[in-house]
C-alpha positions as CSV (number, residue, x, y, z in Angstrom):
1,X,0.0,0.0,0.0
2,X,2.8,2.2,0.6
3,X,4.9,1.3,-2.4
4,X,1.1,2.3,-4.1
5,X,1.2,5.9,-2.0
6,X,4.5,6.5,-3.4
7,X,4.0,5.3,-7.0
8,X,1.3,7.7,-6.7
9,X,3.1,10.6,-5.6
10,X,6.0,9.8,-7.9
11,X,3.1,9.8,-10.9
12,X,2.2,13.2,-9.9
13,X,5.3,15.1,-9.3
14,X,6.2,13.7,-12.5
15,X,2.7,15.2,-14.2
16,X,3.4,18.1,-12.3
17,X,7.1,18.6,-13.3
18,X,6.6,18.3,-16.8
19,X,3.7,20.7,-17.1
20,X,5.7,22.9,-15.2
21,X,8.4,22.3,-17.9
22,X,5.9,22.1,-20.5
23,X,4.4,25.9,-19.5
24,X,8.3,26.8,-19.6
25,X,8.8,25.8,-22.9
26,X,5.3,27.6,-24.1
27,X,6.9,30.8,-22.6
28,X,10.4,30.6,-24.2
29,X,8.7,29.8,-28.0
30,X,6.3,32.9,-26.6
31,X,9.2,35.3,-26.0
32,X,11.2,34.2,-29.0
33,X,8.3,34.7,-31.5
34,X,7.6,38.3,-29.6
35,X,11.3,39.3,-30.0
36,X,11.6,38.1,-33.7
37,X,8.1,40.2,-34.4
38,X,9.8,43.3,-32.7
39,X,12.8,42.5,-34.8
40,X,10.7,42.7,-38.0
41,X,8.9,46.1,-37.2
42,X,12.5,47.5,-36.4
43,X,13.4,46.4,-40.3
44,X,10.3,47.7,-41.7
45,X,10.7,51.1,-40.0
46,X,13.9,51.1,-41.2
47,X,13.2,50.2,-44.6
48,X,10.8,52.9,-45.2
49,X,12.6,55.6,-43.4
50,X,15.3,55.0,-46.3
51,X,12.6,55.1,-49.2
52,X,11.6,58.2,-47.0
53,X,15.3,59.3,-47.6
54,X,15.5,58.3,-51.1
55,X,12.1,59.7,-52.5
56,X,13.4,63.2,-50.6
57,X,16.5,63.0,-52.3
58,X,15.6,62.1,-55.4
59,X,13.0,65.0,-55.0
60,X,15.7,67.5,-53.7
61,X,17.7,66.4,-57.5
62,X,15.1,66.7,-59.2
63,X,14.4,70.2,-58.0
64,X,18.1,71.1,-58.1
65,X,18.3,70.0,-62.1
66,X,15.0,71.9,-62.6
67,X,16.9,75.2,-60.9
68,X,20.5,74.6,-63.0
69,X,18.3,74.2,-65.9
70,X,16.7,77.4,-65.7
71,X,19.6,79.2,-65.2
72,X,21.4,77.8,-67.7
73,X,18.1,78.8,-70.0
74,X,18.9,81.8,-68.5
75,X,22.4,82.3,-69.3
76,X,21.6,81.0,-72.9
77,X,18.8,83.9,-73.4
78,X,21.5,86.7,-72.4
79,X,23.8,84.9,-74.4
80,X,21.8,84.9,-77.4
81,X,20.4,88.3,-76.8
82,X,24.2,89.6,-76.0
83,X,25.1,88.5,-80.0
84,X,22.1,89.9,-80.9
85,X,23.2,93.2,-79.8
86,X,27.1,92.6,-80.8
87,X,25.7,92.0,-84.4
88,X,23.6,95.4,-84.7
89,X,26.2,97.4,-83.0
90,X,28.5,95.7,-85.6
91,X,26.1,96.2,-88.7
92,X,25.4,99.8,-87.5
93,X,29.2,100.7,-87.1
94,X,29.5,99.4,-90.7
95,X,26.7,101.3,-92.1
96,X,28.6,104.4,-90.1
97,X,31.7,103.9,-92.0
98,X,30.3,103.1,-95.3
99,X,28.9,106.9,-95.1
């Protein structure tokens, strides 16, 4: 009868131990799966704060080119507009001498 008690009691620590194990390993896949999900968000931030930074960079170029274009439009217009003026000066100097 005792050797039955202590079967008993040996059954139940046993059922007891490896729940109790059982609940430790539920926690540990728990905590693992938690971290790796934190891990993942950390990426994804990151990964769209650098198409954040390349969309405004590529925004900042574009606007850049769109200013050196002007002004070299710009330059071009005096430039042309500069000759313009070199070439009546030029042709009223000549009518100037031929009289």
């Amino acid at each position: 009868m005792k050797r039955l008690i202590a079967l008993g009691l040996a059954a139940a620590a046993v059922l007891t131990l490896s729940g109790t194990a059982s609940a430790h390993d539920r926690y540990e896949r728990y905590r693992l799966r938690a971290e790796v999900r934190r891990e993942a968000r950390l990426a994804s931030r990151d990964a769209q704060r650098s198409m954040r930074e390349a969309r405004r960079a590529f925004a900042r170029a574009r606007w850049q080119a769109g200013v050196e274009a002007r002004d070299a439009i710009r330059e071009a217009r005096q430039a042309v507009l500069e000759a313009m003026r070199e070439a009546r000066r030029a042709a009223r100097d000549a009518y100037r001498r031929w009289y």
